[in-house]
N, C-alpha and C positions, 0 to 999 in steps of 0.2 A: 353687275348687270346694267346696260346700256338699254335707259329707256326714251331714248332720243329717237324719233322717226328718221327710218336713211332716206339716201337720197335717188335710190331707187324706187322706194316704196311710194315716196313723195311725185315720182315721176308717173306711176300708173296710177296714182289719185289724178292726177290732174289730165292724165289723157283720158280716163275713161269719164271723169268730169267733162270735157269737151264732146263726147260722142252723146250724153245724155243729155246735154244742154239744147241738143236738137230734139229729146222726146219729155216735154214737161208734163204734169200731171193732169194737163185734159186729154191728152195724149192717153193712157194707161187707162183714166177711166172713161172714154170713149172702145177703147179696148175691151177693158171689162164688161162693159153694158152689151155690147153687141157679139160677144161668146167669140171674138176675131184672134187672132195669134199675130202679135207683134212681128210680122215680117220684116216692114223695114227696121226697126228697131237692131231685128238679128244680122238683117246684113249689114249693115251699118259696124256689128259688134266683128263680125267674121269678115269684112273686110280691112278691120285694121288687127286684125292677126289677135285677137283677146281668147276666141273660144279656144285656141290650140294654147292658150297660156302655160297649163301647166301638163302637156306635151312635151316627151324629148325631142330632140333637136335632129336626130335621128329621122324621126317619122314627120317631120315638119315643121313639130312645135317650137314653144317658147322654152321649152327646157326649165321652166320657174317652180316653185315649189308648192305647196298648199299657203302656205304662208303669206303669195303674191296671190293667187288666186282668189284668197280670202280678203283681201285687200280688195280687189275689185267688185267682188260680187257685193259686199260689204257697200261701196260705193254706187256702185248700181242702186242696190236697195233705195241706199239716203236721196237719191235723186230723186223719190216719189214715186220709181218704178216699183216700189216694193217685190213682192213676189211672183208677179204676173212679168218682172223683169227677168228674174234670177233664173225662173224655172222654165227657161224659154232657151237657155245655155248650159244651168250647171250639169246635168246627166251626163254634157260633153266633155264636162273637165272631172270628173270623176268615178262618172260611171263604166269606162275602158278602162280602168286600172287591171283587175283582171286579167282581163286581157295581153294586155303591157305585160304584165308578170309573168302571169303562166299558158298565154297562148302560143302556138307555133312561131316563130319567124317570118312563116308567109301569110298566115293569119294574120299578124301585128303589122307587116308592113302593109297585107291589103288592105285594111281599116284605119288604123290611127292617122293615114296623112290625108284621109276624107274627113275623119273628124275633125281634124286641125284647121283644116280651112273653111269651114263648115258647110260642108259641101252633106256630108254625112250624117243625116240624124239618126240619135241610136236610142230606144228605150231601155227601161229596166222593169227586168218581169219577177216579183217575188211573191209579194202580198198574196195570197186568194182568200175566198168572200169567209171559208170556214174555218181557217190558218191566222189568220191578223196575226199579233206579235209571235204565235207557236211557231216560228217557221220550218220546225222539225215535222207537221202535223199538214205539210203541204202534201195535196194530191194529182195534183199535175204531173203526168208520169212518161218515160221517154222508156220507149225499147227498143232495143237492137234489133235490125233486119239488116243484114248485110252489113254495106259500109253507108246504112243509113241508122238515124232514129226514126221514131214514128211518134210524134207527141199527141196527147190527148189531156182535154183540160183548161181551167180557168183559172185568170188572173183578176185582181180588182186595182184601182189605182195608178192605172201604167199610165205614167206623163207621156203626152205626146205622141200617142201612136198611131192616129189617123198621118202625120205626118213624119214617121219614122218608117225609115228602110228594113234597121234591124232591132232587133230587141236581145238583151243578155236576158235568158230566162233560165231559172232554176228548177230543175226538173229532177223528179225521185226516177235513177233507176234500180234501185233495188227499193223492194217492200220496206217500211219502218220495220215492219217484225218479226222481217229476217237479219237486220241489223245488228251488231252488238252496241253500240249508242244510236239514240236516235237520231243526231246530227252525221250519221252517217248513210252509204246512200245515195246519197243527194251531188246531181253534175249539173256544171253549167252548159249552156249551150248559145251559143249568137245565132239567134233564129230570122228569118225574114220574115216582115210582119203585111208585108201588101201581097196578101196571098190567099186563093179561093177558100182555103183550109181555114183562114185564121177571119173570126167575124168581131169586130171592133164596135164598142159603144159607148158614147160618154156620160156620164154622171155627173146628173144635177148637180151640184153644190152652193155652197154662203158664197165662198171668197174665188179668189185667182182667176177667175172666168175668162181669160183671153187664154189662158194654156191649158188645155181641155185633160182632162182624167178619166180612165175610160175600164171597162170592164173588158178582160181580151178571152175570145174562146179561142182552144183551139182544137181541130177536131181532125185529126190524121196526117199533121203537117209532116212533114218528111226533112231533117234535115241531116245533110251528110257527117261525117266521124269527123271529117277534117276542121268542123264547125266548133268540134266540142273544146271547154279550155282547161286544160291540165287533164289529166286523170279522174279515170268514174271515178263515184262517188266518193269523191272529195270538194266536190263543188261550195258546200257550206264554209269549208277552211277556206278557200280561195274567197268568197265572197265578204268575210270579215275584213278582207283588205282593201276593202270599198267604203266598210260602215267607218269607221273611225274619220277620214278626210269627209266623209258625209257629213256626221256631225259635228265636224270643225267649218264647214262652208255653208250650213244650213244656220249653224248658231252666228258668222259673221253677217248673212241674210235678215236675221232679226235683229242685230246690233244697228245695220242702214234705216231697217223700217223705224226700231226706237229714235233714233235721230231723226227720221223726215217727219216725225209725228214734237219729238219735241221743239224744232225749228218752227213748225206751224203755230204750236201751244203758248211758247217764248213770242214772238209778234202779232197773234191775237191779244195775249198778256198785257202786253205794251199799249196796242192799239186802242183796244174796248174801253170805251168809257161808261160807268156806271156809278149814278151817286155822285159825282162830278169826279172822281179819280179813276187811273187801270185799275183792271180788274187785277191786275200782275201784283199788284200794289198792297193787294189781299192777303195775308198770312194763311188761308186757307185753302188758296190757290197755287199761291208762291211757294210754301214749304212742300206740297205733295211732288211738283215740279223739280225741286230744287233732288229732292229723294230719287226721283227717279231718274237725274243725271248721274247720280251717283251710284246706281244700281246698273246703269249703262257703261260706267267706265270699269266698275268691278269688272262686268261680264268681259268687258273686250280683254283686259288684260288677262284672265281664265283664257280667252278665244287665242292670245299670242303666246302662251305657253302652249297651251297645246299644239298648236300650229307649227313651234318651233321642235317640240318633241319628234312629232311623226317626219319634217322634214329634217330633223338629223337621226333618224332611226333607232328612238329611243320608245321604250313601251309607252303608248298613248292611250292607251283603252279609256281608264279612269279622269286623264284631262280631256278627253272628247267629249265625255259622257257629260260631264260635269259644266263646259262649256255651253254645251247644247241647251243644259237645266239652265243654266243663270243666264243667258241671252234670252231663252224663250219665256222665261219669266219677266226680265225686265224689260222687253221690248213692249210685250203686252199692258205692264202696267203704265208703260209711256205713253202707249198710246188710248188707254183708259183715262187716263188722267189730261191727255190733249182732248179727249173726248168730253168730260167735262168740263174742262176748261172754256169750252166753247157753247158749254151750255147747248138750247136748243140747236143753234148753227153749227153743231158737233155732228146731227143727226141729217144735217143739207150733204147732200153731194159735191155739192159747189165747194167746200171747204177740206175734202180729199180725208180729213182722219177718219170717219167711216170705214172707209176703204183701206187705210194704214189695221183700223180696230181689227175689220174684218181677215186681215190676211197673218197679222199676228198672233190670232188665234187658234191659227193651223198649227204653229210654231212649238203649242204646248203637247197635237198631236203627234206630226209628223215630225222627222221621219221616225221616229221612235217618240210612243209619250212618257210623260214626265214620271209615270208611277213606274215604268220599267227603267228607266235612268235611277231609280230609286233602288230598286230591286240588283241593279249590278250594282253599285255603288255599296249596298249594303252585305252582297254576299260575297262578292267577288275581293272587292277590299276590304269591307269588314271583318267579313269570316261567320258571318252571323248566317245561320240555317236559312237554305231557301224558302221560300212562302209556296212553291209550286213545283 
């Protein structure tokens, strides 16, 4: 095993290094404060071809893997863009997989080569308010009228959908219990989301506040058969081929933020004089730091197996899962520990780990929290009796 960085990987470090060199950390959190969406930011990423990264080549894209993709977003993060960076793009490098797989032909070429250029925003609709991780227990329901559906129903958490065209939403058309498993039932459908039918709201939150999160009704939207991806209800099997690169690009997203919080931690360290020495200088400062370097490289190297599994099509489930655990652990505690490190000036704006704390603590929620990454890990590969 070659754990040399190539020279391609090295090559998308350094160009997406360049693109964010133009958006530094007053940048984001000017962003944040004022609830804005990184615009220029995105075109900036979509004009040098990054969003369609890991797009086939076919429909426009870069043809790259998760592996490059996670590289970048990964590099996004550390540039101080943290999450308010990441989540402004990834939905477009991951959330058409789907699609790509088991949509039509005409479906995939009418979409994927708008997503690639980023011409095309797309949400993803799973969540709703009484469902959270149960996604068997979703009540958002789609029924046949012709060669149409007719949806009815709420989502919570859809990134981006005051400025998204379309939305992949997961809808029961069959009852849970008429079912024979509860995971069945369940179709996808690429819905259009700026539409009388469909009423859009955002949700307060702590962190990410330039990518807005939003509650989505929807209330007799009509969308055609030709919209729907693979075969009813099999929706949920098609959609599992999204969660795994999900949680390999979400957990390389906490690996950037851990890094932009310990680069701040490490030259405060240096800097702060206190007692007449750095504070870096302190075995009490210095050793918690030093820990959580090492708990950031564990994770990446978890984050490139896995990353390497699903792009040579080898079972990923338990490296994703496992990934997503130990990045969103250790980013957090990096940036707990830049937060102390900086003492009172930890809790200023001006010093940006606030912002780093605040957005790595979504990390240990979403997109999956830490106690269901537990729960597969335990049953699934353990063997050990489910809890639920």
């Amino acid at each position: 095993m070659d754990f040399t960085r190539t020279d391609d990987h090295e090559a998308i470090r350094q160009g997406v290094r360049r693109v964010c060199a133009d958006f530094p950390d007053e940048y984001w959190s000017e962003k944040d404060e004022a609830h804005e969406f990184p615009w220029d930011f995105y075109d900036a990423m979509a004009k040098g071809g990054w969003i369609g990264i890991a797009i086939p080549e076919e429909h426009g894209g870069g043809g790259q893997g998760i592996t490059e993709a996670s590289v970048m977003l990964e590099e996004i993060a550390a540039s101080g863009a943290a999450m308010n960076g990441c989540s402004a793009i990834h939905l477009s490098i991951f959330g058409m997989e789907p699609v790509r797989r088991y949509g039509s032909p005409e479906l995939a070429q009418e979409v994927l080569p708008r997503v690639a250029t980023g011409e095309l925003h797309v949400a993803f609709g799973v969540t709703e308010p009484d469902a959270g991780t149960d996604t068997s227990a979703i009540r958002t329901r789609a029924v046949r009228a012709g060669d149409e559906y007719v949806v009815h129903g709420a989502k919570v958490w859809t990134t981006k959908a005051p400025y998204c065209e379309m939305c992949l939403l997961l809808v029961r058309t069959t009852p849970r219990e008429e079912c024979v498993k509860p995971t069945d039932g369940m179709t996808l459908l690429l819905v259009d989301l700026q539409r009388p039918e469909v009423d859009i709201r955002p949700i307060p939150k702590l962190g990410r506040n330039a990518v807005v999160s939003c509650e989505v009704r929807y209330d007799g939207l009509r969308v055609p058969v030709s919209r729907r991806i693979g075969e009813e209800g099999q929706g949920f099997r098609y959609l599992l081929d999204g969660l795994n690169p999900e949680r390999i690009l979400l957990a390389s997203e906490a690996l950037g933020i851990g890094r932009a919080a310990m680069q701040k931690a490490v030259e405060y360290g240096k800097s702060r004089v206190v007692f007449g020495r750095p504070i870096g200088q302190n075995q009490g400062l210095a050793f918690p730091l030093a820990e959580a370097h090492m708990q950031l490289h564990a994770a990446e190297l978890a984050i490139r197996e896995a990353s390497w599994r699903f792009d040579n099509g080898l079972p990923s489930g338990e490296a994703a899962n496992t990934a997503k655990y130990l990045a969103a652990e250790a980013a957090f505690f990096a940036c707990d520990r830049a937060m102390q490190t900086h003492g009172g000036m930890g809790y200023a704006r001006e010093y940006h780990v606030e912002r780093y704390w605040r957005e790595a603590r979504l990390m240990k929620i979403a997109p999956v929290s830490q106690e269901m990454v537990c729960n597969f890990i335990s049953s699934q590969v353990l063997g050990l009796p489910k809890s639920y």
